[in-house]
FITOR-147419 format. One record per atom (N, C-alpha, C, O): atom name; x, y, z; residue number from 1. Coordinates in steps of 0.05 Angstrom, whole numbers, plus 5000, padded with zeros to 4 digits. Atoms other than C-alpha are relative to their C-alpha. Layout:
N
   a     x     y     z    k
  CA     X     Y     Z  NUM
...
//
This chain:
64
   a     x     y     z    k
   N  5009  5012  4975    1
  CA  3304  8925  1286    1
   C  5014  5015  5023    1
   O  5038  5019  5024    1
   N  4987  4994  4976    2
  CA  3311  8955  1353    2
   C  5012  4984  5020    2
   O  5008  4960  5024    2
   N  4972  5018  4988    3
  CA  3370  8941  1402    3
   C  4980  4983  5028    3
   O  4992  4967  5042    3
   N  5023  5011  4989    4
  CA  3304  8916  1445    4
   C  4980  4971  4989    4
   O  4967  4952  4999    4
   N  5013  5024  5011    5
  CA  3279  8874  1394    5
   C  5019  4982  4998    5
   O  5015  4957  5000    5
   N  4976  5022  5009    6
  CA  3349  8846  1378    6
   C  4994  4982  5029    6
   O  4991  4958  5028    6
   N  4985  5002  4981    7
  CA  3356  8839  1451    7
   C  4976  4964  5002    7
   O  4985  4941  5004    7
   N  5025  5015  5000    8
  CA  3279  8797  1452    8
   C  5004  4975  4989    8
   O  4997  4953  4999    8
   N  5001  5018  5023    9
  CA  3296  8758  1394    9
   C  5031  4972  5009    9
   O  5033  4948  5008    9
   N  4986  5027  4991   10
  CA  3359  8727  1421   10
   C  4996  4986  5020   10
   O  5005  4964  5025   10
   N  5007  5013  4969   11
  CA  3332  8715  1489   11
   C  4978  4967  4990   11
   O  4983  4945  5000   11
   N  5016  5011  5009   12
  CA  3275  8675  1451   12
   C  5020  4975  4979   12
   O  5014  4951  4979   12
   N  4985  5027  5009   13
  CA  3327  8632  1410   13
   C  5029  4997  5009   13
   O  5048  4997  4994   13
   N  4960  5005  4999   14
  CA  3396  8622  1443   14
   C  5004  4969  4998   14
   O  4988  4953  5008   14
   N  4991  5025  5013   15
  CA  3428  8561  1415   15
   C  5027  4984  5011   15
   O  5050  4993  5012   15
   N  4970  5013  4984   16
  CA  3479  8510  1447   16
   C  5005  4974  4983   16
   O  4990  4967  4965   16
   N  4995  5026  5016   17
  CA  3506  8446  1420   17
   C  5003  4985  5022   17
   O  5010  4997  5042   17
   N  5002  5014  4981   18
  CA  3502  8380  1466   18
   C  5015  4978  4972   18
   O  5011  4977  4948   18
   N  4996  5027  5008   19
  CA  3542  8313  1451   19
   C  4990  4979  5007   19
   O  4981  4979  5030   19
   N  5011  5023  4995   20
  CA  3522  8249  1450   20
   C  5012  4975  4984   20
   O  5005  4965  4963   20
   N  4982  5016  5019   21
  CA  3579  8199  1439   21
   C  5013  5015  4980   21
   O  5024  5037  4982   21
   N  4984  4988  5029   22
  CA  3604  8211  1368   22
   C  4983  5030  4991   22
   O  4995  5051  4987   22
   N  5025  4977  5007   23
  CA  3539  8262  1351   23
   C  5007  5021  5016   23
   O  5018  5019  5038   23
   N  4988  4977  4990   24
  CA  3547  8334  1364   24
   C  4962  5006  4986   24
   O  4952  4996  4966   24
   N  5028  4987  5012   25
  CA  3467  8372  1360   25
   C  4998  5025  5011   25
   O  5006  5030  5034   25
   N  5005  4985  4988   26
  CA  3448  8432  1366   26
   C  4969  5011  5014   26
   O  4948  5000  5010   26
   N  5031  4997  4977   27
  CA  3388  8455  1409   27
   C  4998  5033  5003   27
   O  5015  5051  5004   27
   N  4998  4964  5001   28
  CA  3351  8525  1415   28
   C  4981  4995  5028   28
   O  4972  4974  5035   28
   N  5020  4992  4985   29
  CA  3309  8550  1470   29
   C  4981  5004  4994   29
   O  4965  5003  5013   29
   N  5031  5007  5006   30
  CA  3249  8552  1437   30
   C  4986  4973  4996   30
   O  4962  4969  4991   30
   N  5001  5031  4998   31
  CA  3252  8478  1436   31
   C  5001  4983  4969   31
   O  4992  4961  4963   31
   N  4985  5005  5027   32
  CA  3281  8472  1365   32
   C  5016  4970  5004   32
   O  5017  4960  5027   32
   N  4982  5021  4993   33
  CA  3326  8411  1356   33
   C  5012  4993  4971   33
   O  4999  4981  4954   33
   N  4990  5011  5032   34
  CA  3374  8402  1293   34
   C  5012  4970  5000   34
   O  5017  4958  5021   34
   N  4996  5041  5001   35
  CA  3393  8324  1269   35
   C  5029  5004  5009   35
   O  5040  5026  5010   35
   N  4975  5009  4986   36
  CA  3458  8293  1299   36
   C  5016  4992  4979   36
   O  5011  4976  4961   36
   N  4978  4991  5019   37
  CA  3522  8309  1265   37
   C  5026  4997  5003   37
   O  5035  5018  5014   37
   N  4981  5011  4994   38
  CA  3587  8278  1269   38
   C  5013  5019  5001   38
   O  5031  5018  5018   38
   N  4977  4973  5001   39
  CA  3620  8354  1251   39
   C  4991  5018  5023   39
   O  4967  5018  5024   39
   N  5007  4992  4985   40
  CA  3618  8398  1312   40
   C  4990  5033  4983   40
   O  4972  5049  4989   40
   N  5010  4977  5021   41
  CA  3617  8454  1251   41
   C  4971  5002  4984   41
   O  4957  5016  4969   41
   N  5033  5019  5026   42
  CA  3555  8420  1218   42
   C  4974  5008  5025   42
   O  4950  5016  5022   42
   N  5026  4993  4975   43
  CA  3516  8432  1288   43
   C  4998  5024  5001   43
   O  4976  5035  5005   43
   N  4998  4960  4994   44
  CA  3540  8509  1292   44
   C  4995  5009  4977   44
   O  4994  5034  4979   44
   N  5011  4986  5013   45
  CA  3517  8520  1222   45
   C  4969  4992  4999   45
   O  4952  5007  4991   45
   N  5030  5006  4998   46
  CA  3452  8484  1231   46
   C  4991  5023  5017   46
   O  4974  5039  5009   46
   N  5016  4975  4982   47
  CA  3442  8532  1298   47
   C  4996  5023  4995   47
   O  4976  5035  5003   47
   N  4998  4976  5024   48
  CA  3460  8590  1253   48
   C  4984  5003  4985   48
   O  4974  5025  4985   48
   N  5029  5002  5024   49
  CA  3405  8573  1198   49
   C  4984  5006  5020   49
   O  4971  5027  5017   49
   N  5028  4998  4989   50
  CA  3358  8565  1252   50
   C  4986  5028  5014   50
   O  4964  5038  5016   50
   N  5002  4963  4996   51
  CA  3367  8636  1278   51
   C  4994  5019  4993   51
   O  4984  5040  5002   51
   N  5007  4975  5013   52
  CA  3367  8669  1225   52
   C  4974  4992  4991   52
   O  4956  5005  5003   52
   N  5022  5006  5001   53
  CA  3308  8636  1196   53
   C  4980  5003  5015   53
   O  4957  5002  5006   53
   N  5024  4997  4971   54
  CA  3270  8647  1270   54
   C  5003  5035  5000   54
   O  4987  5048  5015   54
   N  5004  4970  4998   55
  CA  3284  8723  1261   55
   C  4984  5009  4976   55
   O  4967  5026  4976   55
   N  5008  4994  5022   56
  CA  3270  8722  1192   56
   C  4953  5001  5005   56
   O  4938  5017  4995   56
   N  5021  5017  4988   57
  CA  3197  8689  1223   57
   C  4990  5015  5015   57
   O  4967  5025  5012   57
   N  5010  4978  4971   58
  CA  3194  8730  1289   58
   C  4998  5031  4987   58
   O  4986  5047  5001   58
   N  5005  4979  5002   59
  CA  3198  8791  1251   59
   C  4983  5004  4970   59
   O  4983  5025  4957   59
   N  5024  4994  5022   60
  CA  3149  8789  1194   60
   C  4975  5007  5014   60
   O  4971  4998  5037   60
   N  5028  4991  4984   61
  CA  3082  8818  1213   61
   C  4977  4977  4996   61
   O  4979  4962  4976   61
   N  5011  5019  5005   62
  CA  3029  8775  1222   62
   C  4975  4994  4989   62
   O  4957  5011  4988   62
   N  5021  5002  5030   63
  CA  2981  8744  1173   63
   C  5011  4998  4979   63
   O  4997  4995  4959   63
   N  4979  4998  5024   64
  CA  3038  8745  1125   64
   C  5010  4973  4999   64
   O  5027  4967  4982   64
//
């Protein structure tokens, strides 16, 4: 992947975590939303899956 596509690809998912009370979630910019998670670690590997899985996604050709 070029340092163009990388660049594309994270613009298209950057990922933050929001609390809420005890719950810790994380949230993408493409309007993703992982379940509410008492570990603030549990939210940052959810946002992690979802990344790689959205590259894995964004970069297959399409029709596949």
């Amino acid at each position: 992947m070029s340092d163009a596509a990388a660049a594309g690809l994270s613009a298209a998912h950057s990922t933050s975590t929001s609390e809420t009370g005890s719950f810790c979630s994380a949230r993408c910019t493409c309007g993703w939303r992982g379940p509410a998670r008492r570990a603030r670690s549990l939210a940052r590997e959810d946002a992690a899956s979802h990344v790689a899985t959205a590259s894995t996604m964004d970069s297959s050709p399409s029709g596949v």
